[in-house]
VMD Tcl script that draws the C-alpha trace (Angstrom):
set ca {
  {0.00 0.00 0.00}
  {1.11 3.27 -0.88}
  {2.15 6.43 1.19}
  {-0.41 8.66 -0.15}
  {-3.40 5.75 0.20}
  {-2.11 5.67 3.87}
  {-3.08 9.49 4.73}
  {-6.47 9.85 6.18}
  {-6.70 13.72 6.42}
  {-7.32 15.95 3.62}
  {-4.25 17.39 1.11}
  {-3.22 20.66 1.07}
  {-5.97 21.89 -1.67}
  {-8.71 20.51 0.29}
  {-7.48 22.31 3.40}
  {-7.49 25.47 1.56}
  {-11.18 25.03 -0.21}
  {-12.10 24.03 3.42}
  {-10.75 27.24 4.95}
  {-11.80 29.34 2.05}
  {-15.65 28.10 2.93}
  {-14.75 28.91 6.40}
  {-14.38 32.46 6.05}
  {-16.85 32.95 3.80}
  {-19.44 31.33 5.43}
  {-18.14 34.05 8.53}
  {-18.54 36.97 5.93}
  {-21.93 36.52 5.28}
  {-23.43 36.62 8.63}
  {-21.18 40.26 9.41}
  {-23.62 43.07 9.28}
  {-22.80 46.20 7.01}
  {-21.12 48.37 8.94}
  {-22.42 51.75 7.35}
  {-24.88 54.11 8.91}
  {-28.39 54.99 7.41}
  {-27.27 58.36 7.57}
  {-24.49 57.54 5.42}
  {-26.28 55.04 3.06}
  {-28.49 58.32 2.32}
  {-25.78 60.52 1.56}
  {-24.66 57.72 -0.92}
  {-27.95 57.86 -2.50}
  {-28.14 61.35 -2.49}
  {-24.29 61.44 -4.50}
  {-25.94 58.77 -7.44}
  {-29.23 61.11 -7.86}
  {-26.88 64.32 -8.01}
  {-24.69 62.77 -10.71}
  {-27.95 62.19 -12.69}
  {-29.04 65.61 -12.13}
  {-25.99 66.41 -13.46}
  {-26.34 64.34 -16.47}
  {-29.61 65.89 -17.23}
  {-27.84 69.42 -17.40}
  {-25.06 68.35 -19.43}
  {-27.87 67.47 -21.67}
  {-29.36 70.46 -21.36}
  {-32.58 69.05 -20.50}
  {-35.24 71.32 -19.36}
  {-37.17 68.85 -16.95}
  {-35.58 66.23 -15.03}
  {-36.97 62.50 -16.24}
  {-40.60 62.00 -14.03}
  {-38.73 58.58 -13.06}
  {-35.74 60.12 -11.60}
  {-37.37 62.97 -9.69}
  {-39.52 60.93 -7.77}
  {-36.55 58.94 -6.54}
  {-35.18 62.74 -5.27}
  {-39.31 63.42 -3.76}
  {-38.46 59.94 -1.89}
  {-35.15 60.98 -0.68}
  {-35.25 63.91 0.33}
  {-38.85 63.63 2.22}
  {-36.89 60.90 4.15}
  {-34.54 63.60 5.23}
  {-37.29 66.83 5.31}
  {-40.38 67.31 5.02}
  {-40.39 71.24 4.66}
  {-37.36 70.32 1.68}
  {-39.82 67.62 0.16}
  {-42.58 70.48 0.37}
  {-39.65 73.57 -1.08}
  {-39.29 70.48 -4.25}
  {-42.51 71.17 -4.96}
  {-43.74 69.95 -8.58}
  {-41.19 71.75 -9.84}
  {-39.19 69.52 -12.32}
  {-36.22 72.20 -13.72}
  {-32.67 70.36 -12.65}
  {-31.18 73.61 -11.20}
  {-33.95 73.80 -9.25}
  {-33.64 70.17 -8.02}
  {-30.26 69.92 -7.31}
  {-30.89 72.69 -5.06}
  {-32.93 70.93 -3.04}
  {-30.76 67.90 -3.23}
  {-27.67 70.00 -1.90}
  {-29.97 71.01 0.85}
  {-30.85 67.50 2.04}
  {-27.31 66.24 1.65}
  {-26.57 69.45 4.35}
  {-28.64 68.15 6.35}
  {-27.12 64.10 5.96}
  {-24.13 65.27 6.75}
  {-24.81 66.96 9.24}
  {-26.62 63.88 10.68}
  {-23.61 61.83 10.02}
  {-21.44 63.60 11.98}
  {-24.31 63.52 15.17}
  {-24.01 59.59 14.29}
  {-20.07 59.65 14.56}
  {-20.18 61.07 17.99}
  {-19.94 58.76 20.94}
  {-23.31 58.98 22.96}
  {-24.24 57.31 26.55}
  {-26.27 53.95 26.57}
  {-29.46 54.01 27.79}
  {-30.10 52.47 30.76}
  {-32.42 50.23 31.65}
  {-33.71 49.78 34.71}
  {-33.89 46.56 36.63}
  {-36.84 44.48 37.66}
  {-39.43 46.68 36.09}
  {-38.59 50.10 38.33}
  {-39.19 52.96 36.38}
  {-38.45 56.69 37.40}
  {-42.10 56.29 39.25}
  {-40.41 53.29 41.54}
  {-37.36 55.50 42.34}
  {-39.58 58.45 43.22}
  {-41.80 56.80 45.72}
  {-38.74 54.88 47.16}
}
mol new
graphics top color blue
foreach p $ca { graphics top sphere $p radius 0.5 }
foreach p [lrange $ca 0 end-1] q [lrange $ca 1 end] { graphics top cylinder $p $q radius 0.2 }
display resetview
């Protein structure tokens, strides 16, 4: 009987499709690490650049398509900017609007940076009215 028949663990290729499984199995259950706040300013970047687009093309109304996706953004930041959008389709007028919301993401985004206390929770079901009376 041969060496190699003899060896009862796997070879060095197996090992490494074994481990690559591994850590990719790991990867998958990792949650995103990127804010909301920061996934809007994202969003916010790819509807500018289309604004843009439409005013290199010198198009007079942004596509119906592409400003609702700025009405849905930007009333998910403000809704006195959602109300300043208005119906009002011209692309300067809209990437106005969209520069204001992206203020205000920004702005948000640094808030989210900051470090902040914990809640606390209190035990055994006392609430400020517990502490009060005791």
């Amino acid at each position: 009987m041969s060496v190699a028949a003899r060896r009862t663990g796997p070879g060095p290729m197996e090992r490494t499709c074994i481990e690559i499984a591994r850590i990719q199995r790991a990867a998958s259950f990792r949650r995103a690490r990127i804010s909301r706040s920061r996934l809007r300013v994202r969003e916010s970047d790819a509807l500018l650049e289309l604004i843009e687009e439409c005013r290199a093309r010198q198009w007079p109304l942004v596509p119906s398509h592409l400003w609702s996706a700025v009405a849905r953004a930007v009333r998910a930041v403000s809704p006195e900017l959602r109300d300043d959008l208005g119906i009002n389709r011209d692309p300067e007028h809209v990437a106005d609007i969209l520069f204001a919301a992206q203020e205000e993401l920004l702005a948000q985004a640094r808030r989210d940076r900051e470090p902040s206390l914990a809640e606390i929770i209190p035990l055994f079901g006392h609430g400020r009215a517990g502490a009060a009376a005791g």
